[in-house]
N, C-alpha and C positions, 0 to 999 in steps of 0.2 A: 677307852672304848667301853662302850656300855654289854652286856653279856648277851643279848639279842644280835649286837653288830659284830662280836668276836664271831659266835653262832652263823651268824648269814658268813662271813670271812672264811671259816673252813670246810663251812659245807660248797662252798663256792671252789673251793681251793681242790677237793678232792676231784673235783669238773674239771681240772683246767681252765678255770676261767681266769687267772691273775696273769699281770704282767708284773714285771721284777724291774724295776730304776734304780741305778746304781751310779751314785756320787762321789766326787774323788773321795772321799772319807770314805768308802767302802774298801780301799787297796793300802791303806796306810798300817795295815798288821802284816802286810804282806812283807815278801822280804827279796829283793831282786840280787843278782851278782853283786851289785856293789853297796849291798846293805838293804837297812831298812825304806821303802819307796815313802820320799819325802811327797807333803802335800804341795799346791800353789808357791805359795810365801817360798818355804824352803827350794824347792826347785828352783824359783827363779834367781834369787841367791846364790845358787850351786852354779847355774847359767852361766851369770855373768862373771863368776871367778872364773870359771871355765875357757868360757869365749874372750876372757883378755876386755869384759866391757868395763870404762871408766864410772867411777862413781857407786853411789848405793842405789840399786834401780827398786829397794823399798818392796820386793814381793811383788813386783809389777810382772808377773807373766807372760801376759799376752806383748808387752816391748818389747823384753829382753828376748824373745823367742823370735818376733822379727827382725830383731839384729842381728841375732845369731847366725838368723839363714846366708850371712852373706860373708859370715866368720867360720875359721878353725879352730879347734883347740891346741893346745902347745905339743899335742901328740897328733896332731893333721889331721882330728876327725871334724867333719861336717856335722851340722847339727843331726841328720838323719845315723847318722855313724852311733852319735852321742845318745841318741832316746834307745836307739838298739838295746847298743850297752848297759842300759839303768835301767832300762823296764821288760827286757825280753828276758825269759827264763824265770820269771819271778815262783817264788814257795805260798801257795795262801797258806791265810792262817787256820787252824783249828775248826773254826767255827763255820768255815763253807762248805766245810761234811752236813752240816744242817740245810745251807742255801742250796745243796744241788740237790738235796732230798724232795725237796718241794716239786713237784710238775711243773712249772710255770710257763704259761702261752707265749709268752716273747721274755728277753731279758735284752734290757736299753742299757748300755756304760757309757759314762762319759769318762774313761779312763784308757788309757794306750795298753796298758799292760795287761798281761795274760795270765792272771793270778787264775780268772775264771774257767779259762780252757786247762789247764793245769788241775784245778781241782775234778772236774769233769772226767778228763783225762787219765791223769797220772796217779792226781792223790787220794782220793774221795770218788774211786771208779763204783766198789762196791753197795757207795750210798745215792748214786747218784738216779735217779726218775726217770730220767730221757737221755736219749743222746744229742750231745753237743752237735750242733754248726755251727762256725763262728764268723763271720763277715766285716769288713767295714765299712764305710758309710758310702765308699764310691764303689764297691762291689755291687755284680748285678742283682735281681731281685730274687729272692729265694722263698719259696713257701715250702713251711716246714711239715713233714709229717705227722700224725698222731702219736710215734715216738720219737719225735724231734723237737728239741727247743731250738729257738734262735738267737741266737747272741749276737748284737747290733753294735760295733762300735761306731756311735754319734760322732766322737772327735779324732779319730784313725787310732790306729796300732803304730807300735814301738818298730815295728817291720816295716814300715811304712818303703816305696819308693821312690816318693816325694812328698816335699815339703808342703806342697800343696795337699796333699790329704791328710796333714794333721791340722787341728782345728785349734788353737789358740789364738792367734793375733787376731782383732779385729776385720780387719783383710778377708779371712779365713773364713770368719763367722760371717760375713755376708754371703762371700760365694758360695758356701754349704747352703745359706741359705734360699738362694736363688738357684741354688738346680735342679730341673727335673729328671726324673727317674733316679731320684736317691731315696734313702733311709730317711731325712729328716722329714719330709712329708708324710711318710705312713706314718712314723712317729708322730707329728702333730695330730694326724688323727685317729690316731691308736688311743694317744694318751686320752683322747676326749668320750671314746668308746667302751673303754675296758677297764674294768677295776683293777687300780695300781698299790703295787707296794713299794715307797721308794726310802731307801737305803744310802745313808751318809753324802748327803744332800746338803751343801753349805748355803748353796743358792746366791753366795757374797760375787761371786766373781764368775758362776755361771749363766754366762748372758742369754744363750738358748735354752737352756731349763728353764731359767725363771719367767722369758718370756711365756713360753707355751703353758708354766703353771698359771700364769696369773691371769689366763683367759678365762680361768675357772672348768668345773666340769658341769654336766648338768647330769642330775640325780636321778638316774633310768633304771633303777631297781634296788634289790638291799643289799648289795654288796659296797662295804665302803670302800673307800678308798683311802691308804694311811700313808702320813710320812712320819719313819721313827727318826728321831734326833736324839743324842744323851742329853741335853737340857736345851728347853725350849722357855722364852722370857713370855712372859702377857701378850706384849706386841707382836710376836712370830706366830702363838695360838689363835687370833682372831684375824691375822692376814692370810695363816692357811686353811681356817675354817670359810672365810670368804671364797676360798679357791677351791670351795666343795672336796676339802680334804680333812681328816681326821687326824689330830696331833697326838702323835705317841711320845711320852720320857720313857726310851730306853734307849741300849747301847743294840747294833744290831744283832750283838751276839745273842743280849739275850730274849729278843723279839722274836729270832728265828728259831731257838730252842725252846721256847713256848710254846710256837708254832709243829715246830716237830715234836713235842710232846704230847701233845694235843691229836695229833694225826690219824696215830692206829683206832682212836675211839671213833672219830667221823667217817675215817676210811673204812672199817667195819660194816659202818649204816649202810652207806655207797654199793656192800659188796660183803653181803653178810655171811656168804661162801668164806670168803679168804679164811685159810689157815692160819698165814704169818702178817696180819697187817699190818706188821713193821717195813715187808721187804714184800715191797707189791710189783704184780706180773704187769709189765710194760703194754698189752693187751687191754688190759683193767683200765689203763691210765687214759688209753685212746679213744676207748670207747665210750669214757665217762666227760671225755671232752666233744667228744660230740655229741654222745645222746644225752637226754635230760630227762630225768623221772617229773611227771606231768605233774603231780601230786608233793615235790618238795620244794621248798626255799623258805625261810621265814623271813616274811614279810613287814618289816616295822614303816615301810615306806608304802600305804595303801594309795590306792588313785581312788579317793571321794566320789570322783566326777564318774567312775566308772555304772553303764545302766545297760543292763543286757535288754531291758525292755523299751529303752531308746534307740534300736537298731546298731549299739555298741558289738567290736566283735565279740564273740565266750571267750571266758576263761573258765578253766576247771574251776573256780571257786563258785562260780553261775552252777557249775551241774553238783557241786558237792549241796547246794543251798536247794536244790531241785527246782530250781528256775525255770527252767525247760518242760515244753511238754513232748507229752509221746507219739513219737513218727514210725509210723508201722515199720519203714523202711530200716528203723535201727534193730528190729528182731530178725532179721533177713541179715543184718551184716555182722551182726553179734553170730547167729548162728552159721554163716561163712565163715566165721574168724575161728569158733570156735570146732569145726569140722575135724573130721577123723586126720582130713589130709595130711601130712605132714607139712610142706608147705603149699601156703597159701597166701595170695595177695590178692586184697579187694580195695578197689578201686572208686572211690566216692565223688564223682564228678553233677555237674549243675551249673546254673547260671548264680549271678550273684544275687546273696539276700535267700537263698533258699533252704539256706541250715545245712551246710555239707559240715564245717567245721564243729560244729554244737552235735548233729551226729556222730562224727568221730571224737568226742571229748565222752559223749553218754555212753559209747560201745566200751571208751578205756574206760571204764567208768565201773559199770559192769563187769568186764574182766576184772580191776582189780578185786573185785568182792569176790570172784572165786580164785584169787589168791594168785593172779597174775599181775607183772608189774609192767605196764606200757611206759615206753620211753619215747619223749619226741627229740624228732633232730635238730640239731642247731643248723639255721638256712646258711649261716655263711660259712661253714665246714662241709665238704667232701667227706662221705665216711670213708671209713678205711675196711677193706674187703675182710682181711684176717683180723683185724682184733673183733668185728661184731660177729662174723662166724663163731670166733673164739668165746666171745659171752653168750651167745646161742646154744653153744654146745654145754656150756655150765651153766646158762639159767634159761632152762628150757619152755617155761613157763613167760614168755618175753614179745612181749606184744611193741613190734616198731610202726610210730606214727609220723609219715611224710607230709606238711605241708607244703607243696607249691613240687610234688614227687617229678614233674618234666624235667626240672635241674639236674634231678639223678637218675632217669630212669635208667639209662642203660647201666650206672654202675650198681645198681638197686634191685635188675635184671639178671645180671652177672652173680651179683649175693647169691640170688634164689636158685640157681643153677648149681652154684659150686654147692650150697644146702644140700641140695636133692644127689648130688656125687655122692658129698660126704657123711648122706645120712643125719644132717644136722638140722631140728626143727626151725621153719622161718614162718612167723607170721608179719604180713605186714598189710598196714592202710595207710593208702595213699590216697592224699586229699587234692583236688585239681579242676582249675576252670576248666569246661566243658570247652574254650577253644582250644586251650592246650591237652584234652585229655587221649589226643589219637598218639600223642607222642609218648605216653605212657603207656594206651595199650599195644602200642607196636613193639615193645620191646620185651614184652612178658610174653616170649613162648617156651614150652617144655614146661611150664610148673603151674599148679591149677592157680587159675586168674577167676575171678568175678567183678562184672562191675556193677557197680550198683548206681543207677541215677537219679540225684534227689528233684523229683518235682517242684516246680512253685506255686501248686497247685493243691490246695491241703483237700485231702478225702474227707468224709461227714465224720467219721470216728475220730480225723485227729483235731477240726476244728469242735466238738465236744470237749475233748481232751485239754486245748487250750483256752477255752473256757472258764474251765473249772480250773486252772493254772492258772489265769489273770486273775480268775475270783478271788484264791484264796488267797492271793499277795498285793489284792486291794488295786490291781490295776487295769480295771476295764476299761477307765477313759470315759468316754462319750455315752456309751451303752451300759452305764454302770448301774441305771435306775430303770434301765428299762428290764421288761420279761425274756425270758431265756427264748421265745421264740421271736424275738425282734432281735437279740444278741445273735444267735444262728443266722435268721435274714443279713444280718450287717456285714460278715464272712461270705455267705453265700453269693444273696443276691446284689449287695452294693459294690463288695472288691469280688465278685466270681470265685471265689476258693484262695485266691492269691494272696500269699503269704506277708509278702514285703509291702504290698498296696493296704491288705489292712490293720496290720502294726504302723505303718507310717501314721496313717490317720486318729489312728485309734484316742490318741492322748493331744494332740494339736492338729489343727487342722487343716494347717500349710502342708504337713509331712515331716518324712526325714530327709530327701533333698532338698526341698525346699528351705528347710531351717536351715541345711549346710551353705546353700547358697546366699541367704540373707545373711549368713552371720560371716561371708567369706567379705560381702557386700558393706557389713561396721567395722573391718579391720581398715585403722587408720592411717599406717602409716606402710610406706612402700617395706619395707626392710617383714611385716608381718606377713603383707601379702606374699613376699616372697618364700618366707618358709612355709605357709600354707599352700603353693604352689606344687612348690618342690618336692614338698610331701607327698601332693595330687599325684604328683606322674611319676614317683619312684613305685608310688603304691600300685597306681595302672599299670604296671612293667612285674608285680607279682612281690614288691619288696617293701621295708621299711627304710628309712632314709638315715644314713647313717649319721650321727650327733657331727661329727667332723666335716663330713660335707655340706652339713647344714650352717656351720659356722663360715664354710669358704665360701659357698656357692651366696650366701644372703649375708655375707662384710658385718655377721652379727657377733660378738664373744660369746663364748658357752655361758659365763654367768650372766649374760641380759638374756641369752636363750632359756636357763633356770629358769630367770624370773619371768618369763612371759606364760611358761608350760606349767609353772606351781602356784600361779595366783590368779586372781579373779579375774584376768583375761579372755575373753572372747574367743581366743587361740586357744586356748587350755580347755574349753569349750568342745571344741572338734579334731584336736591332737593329743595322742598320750605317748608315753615313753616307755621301751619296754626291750630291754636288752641293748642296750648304746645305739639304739635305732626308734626312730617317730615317723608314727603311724597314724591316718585317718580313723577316726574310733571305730569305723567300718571301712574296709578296704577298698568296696565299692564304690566308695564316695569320691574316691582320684578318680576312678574312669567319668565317671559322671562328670563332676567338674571341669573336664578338661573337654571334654564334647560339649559342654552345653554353657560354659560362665567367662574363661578363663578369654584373653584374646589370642587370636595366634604370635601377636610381636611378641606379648608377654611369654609364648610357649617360647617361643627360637633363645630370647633370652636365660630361662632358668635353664632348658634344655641343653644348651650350647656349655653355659657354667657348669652342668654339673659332668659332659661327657670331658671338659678339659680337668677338671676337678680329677678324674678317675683317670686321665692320662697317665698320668705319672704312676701308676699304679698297675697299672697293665703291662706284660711283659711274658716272655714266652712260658716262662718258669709258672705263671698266672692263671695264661691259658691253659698248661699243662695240668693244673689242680682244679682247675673248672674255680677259682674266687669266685664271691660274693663280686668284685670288681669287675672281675671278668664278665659274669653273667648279666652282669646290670648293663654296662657299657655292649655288651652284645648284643641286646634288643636296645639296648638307646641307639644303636647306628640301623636301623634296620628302615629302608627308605617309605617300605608302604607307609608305617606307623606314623614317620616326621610328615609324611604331606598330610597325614588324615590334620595333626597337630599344629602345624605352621603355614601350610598351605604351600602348594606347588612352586611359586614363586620365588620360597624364601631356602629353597633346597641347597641349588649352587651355593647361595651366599654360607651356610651352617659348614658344607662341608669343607668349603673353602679355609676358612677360619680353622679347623681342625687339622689340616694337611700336617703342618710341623708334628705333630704332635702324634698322629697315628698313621704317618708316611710309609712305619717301616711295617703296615696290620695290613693283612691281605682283606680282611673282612669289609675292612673301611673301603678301599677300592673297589672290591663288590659292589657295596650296595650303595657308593656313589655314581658306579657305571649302570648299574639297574634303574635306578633314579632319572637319571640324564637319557636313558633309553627310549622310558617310557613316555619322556617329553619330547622322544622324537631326535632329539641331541646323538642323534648315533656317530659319529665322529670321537668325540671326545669321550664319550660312550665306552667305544672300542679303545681307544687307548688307557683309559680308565681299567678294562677287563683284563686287558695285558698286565696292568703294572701288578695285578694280584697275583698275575700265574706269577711273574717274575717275584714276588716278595713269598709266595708259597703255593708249590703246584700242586695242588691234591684236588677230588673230586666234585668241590663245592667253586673251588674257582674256574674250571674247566667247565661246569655245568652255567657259570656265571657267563664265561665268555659265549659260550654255545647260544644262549640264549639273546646276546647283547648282537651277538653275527647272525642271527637269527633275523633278526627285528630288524635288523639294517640293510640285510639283502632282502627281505619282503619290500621292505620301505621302497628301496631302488630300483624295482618291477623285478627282481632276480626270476623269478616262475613265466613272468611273459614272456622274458626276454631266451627263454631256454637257457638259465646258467647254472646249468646243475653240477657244474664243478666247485659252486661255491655251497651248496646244500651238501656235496660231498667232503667238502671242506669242514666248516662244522660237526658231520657226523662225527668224523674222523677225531673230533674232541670228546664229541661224547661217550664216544668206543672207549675212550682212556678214561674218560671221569668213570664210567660202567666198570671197569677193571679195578677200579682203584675205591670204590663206595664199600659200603659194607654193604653185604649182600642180602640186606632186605630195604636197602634203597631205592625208594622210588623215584626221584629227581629226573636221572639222567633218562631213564625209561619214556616218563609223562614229557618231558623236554623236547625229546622225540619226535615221540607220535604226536605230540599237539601241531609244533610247528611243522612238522611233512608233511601231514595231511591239510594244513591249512593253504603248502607250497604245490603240493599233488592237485587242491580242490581250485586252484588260481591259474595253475598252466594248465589243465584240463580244458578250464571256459574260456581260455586263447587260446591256445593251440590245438584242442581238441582229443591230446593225447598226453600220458605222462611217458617220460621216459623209466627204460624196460632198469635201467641202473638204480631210480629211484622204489621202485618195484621189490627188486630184488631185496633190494637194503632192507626194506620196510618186513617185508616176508624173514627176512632175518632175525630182525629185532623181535617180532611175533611169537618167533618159534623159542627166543632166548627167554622174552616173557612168561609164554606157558610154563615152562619149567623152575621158573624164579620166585623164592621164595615169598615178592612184595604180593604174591595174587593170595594169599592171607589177610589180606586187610580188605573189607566188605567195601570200603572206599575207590579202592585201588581198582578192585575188581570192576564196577560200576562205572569208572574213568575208563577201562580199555574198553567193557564192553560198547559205550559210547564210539569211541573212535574207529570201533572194527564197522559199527553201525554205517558208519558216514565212508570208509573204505571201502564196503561192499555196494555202496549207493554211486562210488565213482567207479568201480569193475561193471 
C-alpha cells in the first residue's frame, strides 16, 4: 500500500467505514476443545476417519460433509453433534485483542466457530470498540446500532440445528444462494459498496467468496480496499488487483497490529478532545460513523470529469477553490446559524438547480473559519440520539449538515428537543426539496426554526457577483467578448434572473438537459441504458444508487461497471461515484429524464428490478431503523409516483409481480389498494385495504382503508341512497387511526372532512337534507380540530378553513 492509501485506510477506519472478511485461515490459531481448529484439507480428513468413510477423500470437504450427514460416528454423534464438539467453545488467539479493537461496520466469517464472539466477549472485552451481535446466515435481519457490530456467519455456526444451515457441500452453497431474506445478499452487496478488509482468505475451495470477489469492486472513493495473505505469488497479485483489491504480504497478525498502532495518531485527528485515544468512548465511535467532517479524506482517487460550472452537484473542494459566487441568502443563514440561540435549525429548501446545496457548503464554509467544524451525515445511517448529543456537549462548536433532512426529521426533531432539556448546544442545516420541505417543518416545534428559501431567481447584486466569478475563472461562455452591459442583459433580459436557465446556456447551447438527454440518447447498448436509468429514478426518489444494486438490477459485473464509470464513456460523462453509491452529476437530471426521455415500459422494468432487488432487504428490524433500503423501497411503492412513471395501465401488473416478495409489508397493500381505488377498482380495492390492517394495524393503514371505503361507497350512490351507516362505518376507523397518529397528524383529520362533506354536499342535492347523525359527527371532529396541534401548520390551517367555507354554504 502506497502511504496516501494506508492514509485514506485509517482515516476511514476511525468513521466506521470498513467491513471486516474473515477466511477460514482466520480461526486456524484458534484452539477449540478438542485442540487446535484444523483448516479444509485437515477437517475433511478428521471427517471421514470419524464418519467410518472408506478411502482417502483427499481434503475433499464439501463430499465428505455430505456423507456424513447421513452417518454417526463410533460414539453416535451426527454430524451436527460432531461440528458442536470441534468448533464451539473455541480460545482466539492473541492477536484478536487487536481485531476487536477496530470499529468495524459489518464483520463477514466464513467460519462456524466462535473464536470471534469469544474474543468480543470473554477474552479481549477490555479492548474491544463495539459491542458484539452475532447471527447466522438463516437468522433474521438485524441492523446494528452505532455501538454495534455485526457478525454474519455466511456458512452457519458449530450450534447449528440443522444440517441444512451449515454451508459446505455444494447442495448447500446453492440454496444459500438462492434465498431471500438472507445474509448472502446483503453480503453481495455490501461487499460491492464498502470498503473491505479481508483476512485469511484462501479463496482455493471458497466457492461463494470467490464468486462475489471476482465481480470486481468499482472504485467510489479513496478508501482501498485490501486482502492480507502471508505470501502472495505474481498471479494471485494481478488477479486481485483486477478485483479492485489491493494485495497485502502479511500475516494478519501483523496487518492488524499495524493497524492498531497506528490508531491513537488518526483517532486523535477525528477527536482531538480525547484524553486516552487508545481507549475511546463508544459515543465517539457512533458518531464518527455517521457524521463526516466536510473538509476531510484524502483523495488520491480525483473525478477529472467533475465541473461545478457544468451544472455538476458542489463539493466542498468547488467552495474551498471559491467557485461559487455570493447569494445574499448565505449572510442571512450564516447569521441564523451563528445566533445567540442556543439551538437552532435552518432549513434551506428550493426548487432544483437553485444552489440550496452550494449554500450550505459556503455557510460550513464560513463556520469553519471561525473555528467551527460542520459535519455532514451519512444518508444511509439513522443517527443515533445519545452519541451526537454526547459530541455536542464536548464539541460545542459543531455545526450538523442534513441532506435530504425529511428522512430524519422527526429523529432530527427529537435531537433538538432533548438539546434544549439538556442544555446541550445544537445547531443544525437542513437541506431539502421544497416538495418534501413541509415534512421537515412540521416536526421542528419547541426550538428556534428558520427557514430559509433559495430563489431561482438571482437579484442584480448577485447576478454582478457571478459575473465577475465567471470572469475571473475564464468562464463566461457565449458573453465572454461581449461588454459587461450585454453580459447583465444575457441574465437579466434573455434567462429573466433565472439561475439554472442561464448557466445551462451559457457554455453550449442545447443546455444542460438537453446535453443529458442527447447523451442518454448515444448510449449504445441496453445494459448502459439501464444504469443510466436506474440512476434517473433512485436520484428522483432523493438517493444515490447503490454500486450492488446497480450490478443486479442492470446483469452488469462491478468490474465492467468500473470500466464504463472510469473511462472515456459517455456514462462517465453524466454518472459519478461517490460513496458506494452513483449519482446523476446533478440530481435533477433523474427527475427530468424520467418525465421527459425515458419510456414508461422502460420505467416498470428498471422500477420493478430495483423494488425486488431491495426485497430481500426489507424486514421489520429495517423498518425499525428507518435503512437506506427501507426508505428508498418506501417511496418506490408509493402509487401516485408509479402512474405519473409507468402509466395507469401498467399499475396492477408492477404490483402483482411484487406480491411474493412484500406479501408480508402493510405499506405495499396500502398503496396497491389506493392505486386500484383511484381506478375505480373499489372491490379489490377494499380487500387490498384490509390485508394491511391485517399484516399491521396502525394509523396509516386505518387512514388507508377509510379512504379506500370512502371512494367505494361515494362510488355506489351511498349519500343518495341515505346510507349513512356506511359513512358511520368508516368514521369509526378514522376515530382509531385519530387515536393512534401522532398528535400533530393531519391525515386522519383532512380524510374526514374532505370525504363528509363531499357525502353531506351529494345527499343535500337529493334529498334535500343531511342527516342530524352526520352533523353531529362532523361538529365533533371540528371541535377536536380547534384544539389539535396540526392547526400549526399555515397549510393545515388553509385546508379546514376551506372545508368550514363549503359547510356553512350547505347550513
Amino acid at each position: 500500500m502506497s502511504a496516501e492509501q494506508w492514509d485514506s485506510m485509517m482515516r476511514a477506519i476511525t468513521e466506521s467505514k470498513y467491513q471486516l472478511l474473515l477466511g477460514a485461515g482466520a480461526s486456524l490459531d484458534s484452539e477449540g476443545p478438542q485442540g487446535r481448529l484444523p483448516g479444509g484439507w485437515d477437517l475433511a480428513q478428521e471427517m471421514a476417519t470419524a464418519f467410518s468413510l472408506p478411502g482417502n477423500p483427499r481434503g475433499n470437504l464439501r463430499q465428505v460433509f455430505s456423507m456424513a450427514k447421513s452417518r454417526v460416528t463410533a460414539d453416535g454423534q451426527n454430524v451436527l453433534a460432531y461440528m458442536a464438539d470441534r468448533f464451539a467453545n473455541c480460545t482466539a488467539p492473541l492477536w484478536y485483542a487487536d481485531l476487536v479493537s477496530i470499529p468495524w461496520r459489518y464483520i463477514w466469517s466464513l467460519n462456524i466457530d466462535d473464536s470471534v464472539e469469544n474474543a468480543y466477549n470473554k477474552q479481549f472485552t477490555d479492548h474491544a470498540a463495539k459491542e458484539l451481535v452475532s447471527v447466522s446466515w438463516t437468522d433474521s435481519h438485524r441492523v446494528p446500532s452505532g455501538h454495534q457490530v455485526i457478525l454474519v456467519h455466511l456458512h452457519g455456526v458449530a450450534w447449528a440445528k440443522k444440517t441444512d444451515d451449515l454451508v459446505f457441500d455444494i447442495s448447500s452453497y446453492l440454496y444459500a444462494a438462492t434465498q431471500r431474506h438472507r445474509w448472502h445478499n446483503i453480503f453481495a452487496d455490501s461487499y460491492l459498496e464498502t470498503p473491505t478488509i479481508i483476512l485469511g482468505a484462501s479463496l482455493n475451495d471458497e466457492i461463494d467468496l470467490e464468486n462475489v470477489l471476482e465481480k470486481g469492486r468499482v472504485q467510489s472513493g479513496s478508501e482501498p480496499s485490501v486482502i492480507v495473505m502471508p505470501t502472495i505469488d505474481e498471479f494471485d497479485k494481478e488477479r486481485f488487483r483486477g478485483w479492485g483489491l489491493i494485495p497485502v504480504e502479511a500475516t494478519a497478525e501483523e496487518f492488524l497490529a499495524k493497524v492498531r498502532a497506528s490508531w491513537p495518531e488518526y483517532f486523535q485527528q477525528a477527536d482531538v478532545s480525547a484524553d486516552n485515544p487508545s481507549r475511546i468512548n463508544p459515543n465517539v465511535l457512533s458518531f464518527l460513523s455517521q457524521w463526516h467532517p466536510v473538509h476531510t479524506g484524502s483523495e488520491y482517487r480525483l473525478d477529472d470529469r467533475h465541473d461545478f460550472y457544468a451544472g455538476h452537484e458542489p463539493l466542498y473542494s468547488d467552495i474551498l477553490r471559491d467557485l461559487d459566487s455570493h447569494r445574499v441568502l448565505t449572510d442571512s443563514v450564516f447569521r441564523e446559524a451563528m445566533s445567540d440561540a442556543p439551538q437552532k435549525v435552518v432549513c434551506l429548501t428550493g426548487s432544483a438547480f437553485t444552489g440550496k446545496s452550494t449554500i450550505a457548503l459556503r455557510v460550513a464554509r464560513r463556520l469553519a473559519e471561525q473555528n467551527w467544524t460542520p459535519y455532514l451525515l451519512d444518508p444511509e445511517l439513522r443517527p443515533s440520539l445519545e452519541a451526537t448529543l454526547w459530541w455536542l456537549r464536548q464539541h460545542p462548536r459543531t455545526l450538523l449538515i442534513v441532506e435530504g433532512a425529511a428522512d430524519f426529521a422527526n429523529d432530527l426533531a427529537d435531537m433538538a428537543l432533548r438539546a434544549k432539556e439538556r442544555g446541550i448546544p445544537f445547531k443544525l442545516l437542513a437541506v431539502e426539496r421544497r416538495s418534501r420541505a413541509r415534512e421537515v417543518r412540521r416536526s421542528f416545534t419547541g426550538v428556534g426554526f428558520a427557514d430559509a428559501e433559495v430563489s431561482d431567481k438571482l437579484k442584480d447584486t448577485e447576478i454582478e457577483a457571478l459575473i465577475r466569478q465567471l470572469k475571473g475563472h475564464g468562464r463566461l461562455g457565449i458573453v465572454a467578448d461581449a461588454g459587461h452591459t450585454e453580459q447583465v442583459e444575457y441574465f437579466t433580459r434573455k434567462h429573466g434572473g433565472n439561475l439554472f436557465s442561464a448557466m445551462s446556456n451559457l457554455e453550449e447551447a442545447d443546455g444542460f438537459r438537453s446535453r443529458v438527454r442527447t447523451g442518454y440518447s448515444l448510449l449504445t447498448s441496453e445494459t448502459e441504458r439501464a444504469v443510466f436509468q436506474a440512476v434517473c429514478i433512485t436520484s428522483a426518489l432523493g438517493y444515490g444508487l447503490p454500486i450492488g444494486a446497480a450490478a443486479s438490477v442492470c446483469g452488469l459485473p462491478a468490474s465492467e461497471l468500473n470500466t464504463l464509470l472510469h473511462s472515456e464513456s459517455v456514462l462517465a460523462d453524466f454518472i459519478r461515484v461517490a460513496g458506494g453509491r452513483l449519482h446523476p452529476r446533478h440530481r435533477a437530471f433523474g427527475s427530468y429524464m424520467l418525465e421527459n426521455s425515458f419510456s414508461k415500459q422502460e420505467n416498470y422494468a428498471v422500477t420493478l428490478k430495483l423494488a425486488q432487488h431491495y426485497g430481500v432487504q426489507i424486514s421489520p428490524a429495517a423498518i425499525a431503523s428507518r435503512t437506506f433500503a427501507y426508505r428508498m423501497v418506501r417511496q418506490l411503492l408509493d402509487h401516485e409516483m408509479l402512474t405519473v412513471w409507468l402509466g395507469v395501465e401498467r399499475l396492477d401488473a408492477w404490483y402483482e409481480a411484487l406480491q411474493e416478495t412484500y406479501a408480508w409489508n402493510a405499506r405495499y397493500w396500502e398503496q396497491r389498494a389506493l392505486g386500484a381505488s383511484k381506478r375505480g377498482r373499489h372491490a379489490p380495492a377494499s380487500s387490498w385495504a384490509r390485508q394491511a390492517i391485517a399484516q399491521h394495524r396502525d394509523a396509516f393503514a386505518l387512514n388507508t382503508l377509510a379512504t379506500v371505503l370512502f371512494r367505494r361507497y361515494l362510488a355506489e350512490g351511498g349519500p343518495e341512497d341515505g346510507r349513512t351507516e356506511n359513512l358511520m362505518e368508516v368514521a369509526a376507523y378514522l376515530e382509531e387511526a385519530r387515536a393512534m397518529a401522532a398528535e400533530d397528524s393531519e391525515y386522519p383529520y383532512i380524510t374526514f372532512f374532505k370525504y363528509t362533506l363531499n357525502w353531506a354536499e351529494r345527499a343535500k342535492k337529493a334529498n334535500g337534507s343531511i342527516d342530524r347523525r352526520i352533523v353531529r359527527r362532523w361538529d365533533d371532529w371540528m371541535h377536536l380540530v380547534d384544539i389539535s396541534p396540526i392547526t400549526r401548520s399555515p397549510e393545515v390551517r388553509e385546508q379546514l378553513k376551506s372545508f368550514r367555507r363549503r359547510w356553512l354554504l350547505l347550513a
